[in-house]
C-alpha positions as CSV (number, residue, x, y, z in Angstrom):
1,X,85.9,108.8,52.1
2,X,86.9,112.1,50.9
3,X,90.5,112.8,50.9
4,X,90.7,115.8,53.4
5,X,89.1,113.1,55.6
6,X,92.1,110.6,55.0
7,X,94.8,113.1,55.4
8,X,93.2,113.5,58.9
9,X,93.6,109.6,59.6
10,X,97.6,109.6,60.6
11,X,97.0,112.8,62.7
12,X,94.6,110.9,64.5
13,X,96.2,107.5,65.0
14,X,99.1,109.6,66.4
15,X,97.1,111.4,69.2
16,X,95.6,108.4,70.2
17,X,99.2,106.5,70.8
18,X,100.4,109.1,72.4
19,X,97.8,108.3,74.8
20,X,99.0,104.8,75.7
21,X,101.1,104.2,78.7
22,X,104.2,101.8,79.4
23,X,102.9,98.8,80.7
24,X,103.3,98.4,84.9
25,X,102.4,96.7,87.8
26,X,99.1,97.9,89.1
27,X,98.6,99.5,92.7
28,X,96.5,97.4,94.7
29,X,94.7,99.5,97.5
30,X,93.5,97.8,100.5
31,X,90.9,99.0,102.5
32,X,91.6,99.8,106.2
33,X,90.4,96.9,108.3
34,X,88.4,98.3,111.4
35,X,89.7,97.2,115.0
36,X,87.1,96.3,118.0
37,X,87.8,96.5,121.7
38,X,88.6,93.6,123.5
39,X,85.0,93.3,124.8
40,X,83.1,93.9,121.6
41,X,84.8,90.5,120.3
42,X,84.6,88.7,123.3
43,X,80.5,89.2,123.4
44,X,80.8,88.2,119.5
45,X,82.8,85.2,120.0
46,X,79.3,84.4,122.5
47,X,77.0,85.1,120.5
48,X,78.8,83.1,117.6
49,X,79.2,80.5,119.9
50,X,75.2,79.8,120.8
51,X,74.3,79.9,117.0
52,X,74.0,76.6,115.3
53,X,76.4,75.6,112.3
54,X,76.7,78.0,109.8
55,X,74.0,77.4,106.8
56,X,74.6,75.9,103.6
57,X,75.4,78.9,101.1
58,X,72.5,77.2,98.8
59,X,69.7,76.7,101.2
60,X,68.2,77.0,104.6
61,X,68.5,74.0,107.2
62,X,66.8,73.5,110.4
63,X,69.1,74.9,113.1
64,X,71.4,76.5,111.4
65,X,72.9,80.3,111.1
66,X,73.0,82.3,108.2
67,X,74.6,85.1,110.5
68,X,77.6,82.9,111.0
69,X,77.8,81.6,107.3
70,X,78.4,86.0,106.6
71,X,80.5,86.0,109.9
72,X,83.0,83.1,108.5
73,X,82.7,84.7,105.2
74,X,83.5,88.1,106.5
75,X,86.9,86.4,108.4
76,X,88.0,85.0,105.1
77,X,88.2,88.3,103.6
78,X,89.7,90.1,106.7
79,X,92.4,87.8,106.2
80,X,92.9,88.4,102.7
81,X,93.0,92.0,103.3
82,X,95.5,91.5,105.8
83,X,97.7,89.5,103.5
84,X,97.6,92.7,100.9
85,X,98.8,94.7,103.9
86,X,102.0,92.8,104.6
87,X,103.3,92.8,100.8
């Protein structure tokens, strides 16, 4: 490497660190959880309620729902969510 190049080495390694930042908890952003009237949930909580068992998450069985295997997977996350809210 030429030397003009090497002179140019320290200027460079001292830009870069000035680019670091002090280390810090990160910011955790949770997504706004949408709210349903009363009667929206109470017509879900029927239609939840004459689907079979939720499916296997590996296969298909006779009788059962792959709607209500994403429905109970979509409650597990709502409650996540809602535990990032209250901390």
């Amino acid at each position: 490497m030429p030397r003009r190049e090497w002179m140019l080495l320290p200027i460079i390694v001292l830009l870069l660190s000035a680019c670091e930042t002090a280390l810090s908890s990160p910011v955790l952003v949770a997504p706004s959880l949408p709210t349903y009237h009363i009667t929206v949930q109470e017509r879900a909580i029927e239609e939840l309620e004459e689907a079979g068992p939720a499916c296997p998450r590996d296969r298909v069985e006779p009788g059962c729902s792959a709607l209500k295997l994403f429905m109970d997977d979509y409650g597990a996350l709502r409650a996540r969510l809602r535990a990032l809210e209250e901390e």
